[in-house]
N, C-alpha and C positions, 0 to 999 in steps of 0.2 A: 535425597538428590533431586535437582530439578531441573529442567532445560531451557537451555537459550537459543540463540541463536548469533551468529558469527560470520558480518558480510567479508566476503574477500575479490579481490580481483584475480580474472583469470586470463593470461597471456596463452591461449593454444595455436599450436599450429596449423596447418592449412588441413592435414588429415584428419584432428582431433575436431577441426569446426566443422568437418563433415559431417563425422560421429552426432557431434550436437545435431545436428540440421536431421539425422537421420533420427535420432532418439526423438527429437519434436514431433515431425511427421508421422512416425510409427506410433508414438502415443495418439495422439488426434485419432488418427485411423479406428485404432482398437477402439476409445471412446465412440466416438463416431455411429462403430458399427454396434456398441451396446446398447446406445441410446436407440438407434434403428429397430433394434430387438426386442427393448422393454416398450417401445410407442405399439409393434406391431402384434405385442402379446395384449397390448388394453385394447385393441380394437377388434380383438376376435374375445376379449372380454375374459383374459386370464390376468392373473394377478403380477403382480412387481416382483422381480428378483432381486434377493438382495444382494449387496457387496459380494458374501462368499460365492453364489452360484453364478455368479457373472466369471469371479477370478476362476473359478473350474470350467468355463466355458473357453478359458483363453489357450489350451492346451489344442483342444479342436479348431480354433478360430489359428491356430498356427501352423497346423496339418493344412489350413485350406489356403493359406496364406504365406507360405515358408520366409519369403521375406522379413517377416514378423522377427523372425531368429536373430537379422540385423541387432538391433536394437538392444540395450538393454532391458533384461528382464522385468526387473520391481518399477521403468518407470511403467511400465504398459501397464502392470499392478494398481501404483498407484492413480494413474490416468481412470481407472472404473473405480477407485476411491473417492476423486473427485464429483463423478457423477454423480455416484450413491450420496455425497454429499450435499450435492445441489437437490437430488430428489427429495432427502429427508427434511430439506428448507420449503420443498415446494411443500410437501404435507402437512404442513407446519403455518403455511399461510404466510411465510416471510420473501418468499422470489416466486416470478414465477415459472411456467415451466420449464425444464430444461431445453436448451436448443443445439443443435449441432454448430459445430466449429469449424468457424471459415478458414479459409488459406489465408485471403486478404486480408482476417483480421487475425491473427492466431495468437494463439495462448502461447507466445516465445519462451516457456520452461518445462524443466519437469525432474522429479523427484525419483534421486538413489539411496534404497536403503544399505548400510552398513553391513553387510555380513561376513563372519572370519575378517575384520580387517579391510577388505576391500577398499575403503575409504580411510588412508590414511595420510601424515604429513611429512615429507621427507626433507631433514635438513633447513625449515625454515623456508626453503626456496620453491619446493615441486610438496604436489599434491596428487596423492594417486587415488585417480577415480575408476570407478567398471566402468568399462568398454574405452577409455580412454585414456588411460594408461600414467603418466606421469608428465602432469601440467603445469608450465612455469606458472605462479600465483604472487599475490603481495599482501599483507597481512596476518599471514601463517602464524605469526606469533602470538596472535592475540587467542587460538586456540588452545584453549585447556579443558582439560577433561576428554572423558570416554565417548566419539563421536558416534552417532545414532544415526543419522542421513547428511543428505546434501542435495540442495534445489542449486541448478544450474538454468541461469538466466542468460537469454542471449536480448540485449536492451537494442531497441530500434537504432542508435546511433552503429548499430557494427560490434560494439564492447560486449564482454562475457565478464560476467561476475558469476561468484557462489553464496549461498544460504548456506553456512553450517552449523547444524542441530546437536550441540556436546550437551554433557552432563554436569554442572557444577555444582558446589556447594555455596548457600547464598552467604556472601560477605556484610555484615552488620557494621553501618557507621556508627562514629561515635553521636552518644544523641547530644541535640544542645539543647532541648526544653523548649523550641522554639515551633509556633503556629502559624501558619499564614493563611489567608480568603484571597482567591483569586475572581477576577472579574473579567470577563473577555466582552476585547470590544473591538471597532474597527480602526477608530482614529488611534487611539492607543491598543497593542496587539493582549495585553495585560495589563490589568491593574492591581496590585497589591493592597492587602487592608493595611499596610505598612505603611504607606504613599507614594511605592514607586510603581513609576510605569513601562514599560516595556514598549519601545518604537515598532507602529508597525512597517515593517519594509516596504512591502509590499513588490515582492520581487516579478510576479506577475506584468505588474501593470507597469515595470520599469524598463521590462523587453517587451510588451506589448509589439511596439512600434515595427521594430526589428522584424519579431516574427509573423506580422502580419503582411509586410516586405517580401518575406521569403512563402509563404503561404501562397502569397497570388500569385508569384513567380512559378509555384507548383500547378496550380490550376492553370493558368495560361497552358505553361509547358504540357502537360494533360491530353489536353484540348489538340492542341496542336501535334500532339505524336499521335494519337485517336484518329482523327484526321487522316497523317501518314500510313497507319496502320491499316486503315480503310481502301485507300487509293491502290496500298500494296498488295492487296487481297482483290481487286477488279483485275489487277496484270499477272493475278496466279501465285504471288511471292507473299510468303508467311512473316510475318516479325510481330514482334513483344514487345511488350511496354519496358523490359529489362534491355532492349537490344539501344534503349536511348537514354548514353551518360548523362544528358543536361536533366532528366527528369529525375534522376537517383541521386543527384546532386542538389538538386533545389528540395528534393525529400529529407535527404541525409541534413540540409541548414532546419531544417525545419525541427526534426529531431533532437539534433544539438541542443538547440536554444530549449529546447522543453526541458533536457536534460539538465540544463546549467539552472534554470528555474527551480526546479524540484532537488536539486543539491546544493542551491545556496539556502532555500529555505529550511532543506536537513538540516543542514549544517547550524545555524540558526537555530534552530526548536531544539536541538541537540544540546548545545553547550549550557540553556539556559534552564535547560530541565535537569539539567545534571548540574547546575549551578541550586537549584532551588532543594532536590534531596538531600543535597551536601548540607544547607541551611536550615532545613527547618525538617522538625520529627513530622508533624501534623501539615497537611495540606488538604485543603478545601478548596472546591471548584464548585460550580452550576453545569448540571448536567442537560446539555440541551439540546432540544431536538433540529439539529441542522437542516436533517432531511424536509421538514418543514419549513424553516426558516429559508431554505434556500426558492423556494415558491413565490418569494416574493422577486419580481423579478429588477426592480430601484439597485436589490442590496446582495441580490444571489453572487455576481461576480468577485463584491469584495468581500464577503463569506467564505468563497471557495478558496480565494489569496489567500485569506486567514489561517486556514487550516488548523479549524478549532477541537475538529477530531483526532486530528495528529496530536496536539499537547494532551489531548485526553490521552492518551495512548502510551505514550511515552511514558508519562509522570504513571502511570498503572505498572508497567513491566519494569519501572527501575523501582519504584518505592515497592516493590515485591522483589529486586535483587538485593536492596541494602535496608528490609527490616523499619522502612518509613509506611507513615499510613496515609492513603489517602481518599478522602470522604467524598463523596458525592449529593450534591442538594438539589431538593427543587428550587428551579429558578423564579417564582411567581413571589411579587410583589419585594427580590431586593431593591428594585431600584424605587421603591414607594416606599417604603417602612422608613424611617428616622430609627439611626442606627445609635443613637442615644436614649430614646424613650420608647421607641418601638410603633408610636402610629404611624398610622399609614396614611401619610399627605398627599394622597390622589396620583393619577394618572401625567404624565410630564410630557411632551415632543422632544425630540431627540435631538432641540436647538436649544432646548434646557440644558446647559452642563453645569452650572449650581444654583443653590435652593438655600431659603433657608425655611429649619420647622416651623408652621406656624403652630405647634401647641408649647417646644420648648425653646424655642427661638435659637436653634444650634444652626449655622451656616455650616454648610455638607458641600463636597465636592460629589457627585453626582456617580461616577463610578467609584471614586473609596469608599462613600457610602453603602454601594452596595455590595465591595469586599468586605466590608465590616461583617456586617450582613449576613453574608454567605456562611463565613466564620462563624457565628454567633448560632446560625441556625445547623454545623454541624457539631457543637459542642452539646446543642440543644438534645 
């Protein structure tokens, strides 16, 4: 058996998005103060506590705290999970060190484990969570199998959605014998060693305009209740930046649009990864390093549009649900090598989009050439 995961939407009511609101904040807290604990133990020159002796700490951390009780239990659990995981990345040389969790910016989830049932589905319609009882959902259906947890997400726009973690059995498509080399690029979002190309949207830079509309509209408004905020405080009377609808309102347009951005390009990357396992046993990509790539600052923006880490990502957790394989190459020199004879006809400017070999005189389109390529070097 292996696990997935299974987004749903969640409709709660006014009580149950409290509960949320309370679970987030109580998590954060406990983190918070672990991290407080393990900083204060290296500087009197004692050692890191692990995961388990943090979660045996949270029993006294609850005596001192009883508010704590609010909450549910495993997320607070899994909240010194989280830490201990960013610690074992700082160790490791991969992040670096951990830091405490703002309000302003907050980590808006946090994770219920399953136990006796607690997490289950009722009727297709409601969903019963600990501490939250039974929450209209949509999606329900698509859960099968023995559920393991549930991350409960509250998205800046207002909306609540779930993670759900089941157990399935992987489903094997039918194979069709068929291979493909992918090529990623800007102007085209993919290229096949097949010869198709895949449009890229570019859903970023088509709301751009819009959301940089509603952006200044935020800072303005900012400014200007900052301002009020100040003047209110010389004449003795307190107010918040929450006491001014137009600033929650130019926030909330701002949210949207990221929203709509990052769901059409789901949406997108979705159908067509799930178009390509259906198609082909073998799939071949260039594994590249974006994190660098994006340093260059000409091409970082339309890098990020790309999102050439999300198709990595995808085509890995579906060709590992349906029994498809897929290879990873290094990227160095497909787009030089002549993918007929194999030399490598130098270095090109990326106003080059075709070539022909000069040792076998093959005219190449410039990126199938280097799908070819890709192909040829995971077969290798």
């Amino acid at each position: 058996m292996k696990l997935k995961g299974v987004k749903i939407k969640l409709i709660p009511n006014d009580k149950q998005k409290e509960q949320i609101d309370t679970n987030i904040k109580h998590r954060r807290f406990v983190k918070n103060k672990m991290l407080g604990m393990q900083i204060a133990r290296y500087e009197n020159g004692g050692k890191y506590q692990s995961k388990f002796a943090m979660i045996y700490c949270l029993k006294a951390l609850k005596a001192e705290f009883p508010f704590l009780k609010n909450a549910e239990s495993t997320c607070l659990e899994y909240g010194i999970a989280d830490l201990d995981q960013a610690y074992q990345r700082f160790f490791k040389g991969q992040n670096d060190r951990p830091k405490f969790e703002r309000r302003k910016q907050p980590h808006n989830s946090y994770k219920s484990k399953c136990i006796n049932k607690n997490i289950t589905v009722v009727d297709n319609h409601y969903i019963k969570l600990p501490k939250l009882g039974l929450v209209k959902a949509y999606g329900l259906e698509r859960i099968q199998g023995k559920i393991k947890s549930a991350v409960i997400h509250k998205n800046p726009t207002g909306k609540y959605s779930a993670t759900i973690q089941v157990e399935y059995e992987p489903v094997t498509l039918d194979k069709t014998g068929n291979a493909v080399g992918l090529d990623l690029g800007l102007a085209d979002l993919v290229i096949q060693s097949n010869g198709f190309k895949l449009k890229n949207k570019k859903f970023e830079r088509t709301m751009a305009k819009k959301r940089r509309l509603w952006e200044r509209k935020l800072a303005r408004r900012r400014i200007q209740t900052n301002k009020k905020i100040d003047d209110a405080k010389k004449n003795g009377v307190e107010l918040d930046m929450s006491d001014f609808k137009n600033v929650e309102k130019a926030r909330q347009m701002v949210a949207k649009i990221n929203r709509k951005i990052a769901n059409q390009r789901e949406d997108y990357l979705q159908k067509y990864t799930t178009s390509l396992v259906k198609e082909f046993d073998v799939i071949a990509m260039e594994e590249l390093q974006t994190k660098n790539m994006m340093q260059n600052h000409k091409l970082s923006r339309s890098i990020a549009d790309s999102a050439w880490a999300k198709i990595k990502s995808m085509l890995e957790y579906k060709c590992e649900w349906y029994g498809k394989q897929l290879i990873l190459v290094a990227p160095q020199y497909t787009s030089q090598n002549c993918s007929a004879c194999g030399e490598n006809t130098g270095k090109k400017p990326l106003s080059v989009r075709e070539f022909t070999c000069p040792y076998c005189g093959t005219h190449h389109d410039r990126d199938i050439n280097a799908a070819v390529n890709i192909l040829n070097k995971a077969f290798a």
